[in-house]
C-alpha positions in Angstrom: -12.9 -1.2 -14.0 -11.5 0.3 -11.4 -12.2 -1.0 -7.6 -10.7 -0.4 -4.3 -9.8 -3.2 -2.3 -9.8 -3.0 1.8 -8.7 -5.2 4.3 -7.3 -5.0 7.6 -10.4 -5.1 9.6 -11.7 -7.2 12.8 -11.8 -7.8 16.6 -9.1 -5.9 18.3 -9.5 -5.1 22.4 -9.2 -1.4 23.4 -5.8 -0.1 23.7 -5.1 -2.2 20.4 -4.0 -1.6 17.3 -5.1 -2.3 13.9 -4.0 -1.4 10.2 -6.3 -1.3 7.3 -5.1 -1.2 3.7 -7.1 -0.2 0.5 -5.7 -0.8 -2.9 -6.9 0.7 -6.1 -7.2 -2.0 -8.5 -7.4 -1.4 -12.5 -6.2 2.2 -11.9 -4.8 3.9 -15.2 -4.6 7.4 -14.0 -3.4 9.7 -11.3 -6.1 10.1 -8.1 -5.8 13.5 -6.9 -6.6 12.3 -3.1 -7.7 8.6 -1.7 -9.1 9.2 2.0 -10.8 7.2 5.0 -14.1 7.2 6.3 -15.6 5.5 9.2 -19.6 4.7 9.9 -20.5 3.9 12.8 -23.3 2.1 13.9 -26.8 4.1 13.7 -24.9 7.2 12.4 -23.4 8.5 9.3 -20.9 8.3 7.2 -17.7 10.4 9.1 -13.8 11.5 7.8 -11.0 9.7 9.6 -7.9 10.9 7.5 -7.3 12.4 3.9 -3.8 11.8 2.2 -3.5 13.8 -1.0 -1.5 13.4 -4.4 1.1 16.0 -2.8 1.7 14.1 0.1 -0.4 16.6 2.5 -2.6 14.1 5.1 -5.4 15.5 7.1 -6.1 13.5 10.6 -10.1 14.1 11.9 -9.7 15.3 15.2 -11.2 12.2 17.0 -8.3 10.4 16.2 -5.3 13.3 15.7 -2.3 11.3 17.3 -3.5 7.9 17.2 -4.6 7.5 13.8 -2.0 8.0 10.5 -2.8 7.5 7.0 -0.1 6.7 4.7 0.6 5.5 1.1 2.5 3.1 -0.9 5.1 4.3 -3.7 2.6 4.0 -6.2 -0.1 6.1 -5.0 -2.2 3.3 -5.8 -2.4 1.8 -2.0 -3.1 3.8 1.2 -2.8 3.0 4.8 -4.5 3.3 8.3 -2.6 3.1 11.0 -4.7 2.8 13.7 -3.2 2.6 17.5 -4.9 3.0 21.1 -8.4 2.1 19.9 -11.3 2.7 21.9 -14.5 1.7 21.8 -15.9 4.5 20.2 -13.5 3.7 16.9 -15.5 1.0 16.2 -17.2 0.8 12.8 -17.1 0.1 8.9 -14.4 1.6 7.6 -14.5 2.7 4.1 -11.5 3.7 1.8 -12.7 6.2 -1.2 -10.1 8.3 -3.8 -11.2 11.4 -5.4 -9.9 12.9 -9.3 -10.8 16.5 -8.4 -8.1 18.7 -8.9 -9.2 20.9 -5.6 -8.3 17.3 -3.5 -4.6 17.7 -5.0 -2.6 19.9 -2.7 -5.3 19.8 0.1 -5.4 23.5 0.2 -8.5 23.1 1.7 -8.9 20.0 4.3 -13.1 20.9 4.6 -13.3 20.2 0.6 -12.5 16.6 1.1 -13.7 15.9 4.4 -16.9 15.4 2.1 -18.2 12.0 1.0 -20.1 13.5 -2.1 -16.2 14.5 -3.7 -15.4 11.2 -3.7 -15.6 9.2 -7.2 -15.0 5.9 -5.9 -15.3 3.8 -2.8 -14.0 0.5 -1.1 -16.8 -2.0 0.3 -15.8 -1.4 3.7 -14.0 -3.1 6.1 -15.2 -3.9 10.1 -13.5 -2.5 12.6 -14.9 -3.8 16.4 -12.8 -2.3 19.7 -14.2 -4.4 22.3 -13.8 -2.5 26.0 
């Protein structure tokens, strides 16, 4: 069974920095795209960054510059680096990877900037940025 394991999350003061990691447990093939997604309190659920199979990452622009997703060797384990956090960062953060072949090259950032492409998905980690 496959699962995606988060952590990385808490209490960090603005200005801070913070850096979540999701692993893909019981993995036996090859995800096309694993990305981040943030909910916010009261609101729905958003795209932070995208990392696909080819290597090709895709930063929202709320956080272009302060925000970097990254992967282990294995493809099986991405990363948030998340510096300069304000307030308005605060949220769950959920990790999610994708098998659809369009999320492979990210020839199309829009495709996978949607939840609905998304086959599987972390339980979601807190992030609080207190001001």
């Amino acid at each position: 069974q496959v699962q995606l394991v988060e952590s990385g999350g808490g209490l960090v003061q603005a200005g801070g920095s913070v850096r979540l990691s999701c692993a893909a447990v019981g993995v036996t093939f090859s995800w096309n795209a694993m990305g981040w997604f943030r909910q916010a309190p009261g609101k729905g659920r958003d795209i932070v960054a995208v990392i696909a199979w080819s290597g090709s990452t895709y930063h929202a622009d709320a956080v272009k510059g302060r925000f970097t997703i990254s992967r282990g060797a294995t493809r099986n384990t991405v990363y948030l680096e998340m510096n300069r956090l304000k307030a308005e960062d605060t949220g769950v953060y959920y990790c999610a990877a994708t098998t659809a072949a369009a999320a492979r090259y990210l020839s199309d950032p829009s495709y996978t900037r949607t939840d609905s492409v998304y086959d599987y998905w972390g339980q979601g980690t807190q992030v609080t940025v207190s001001s």
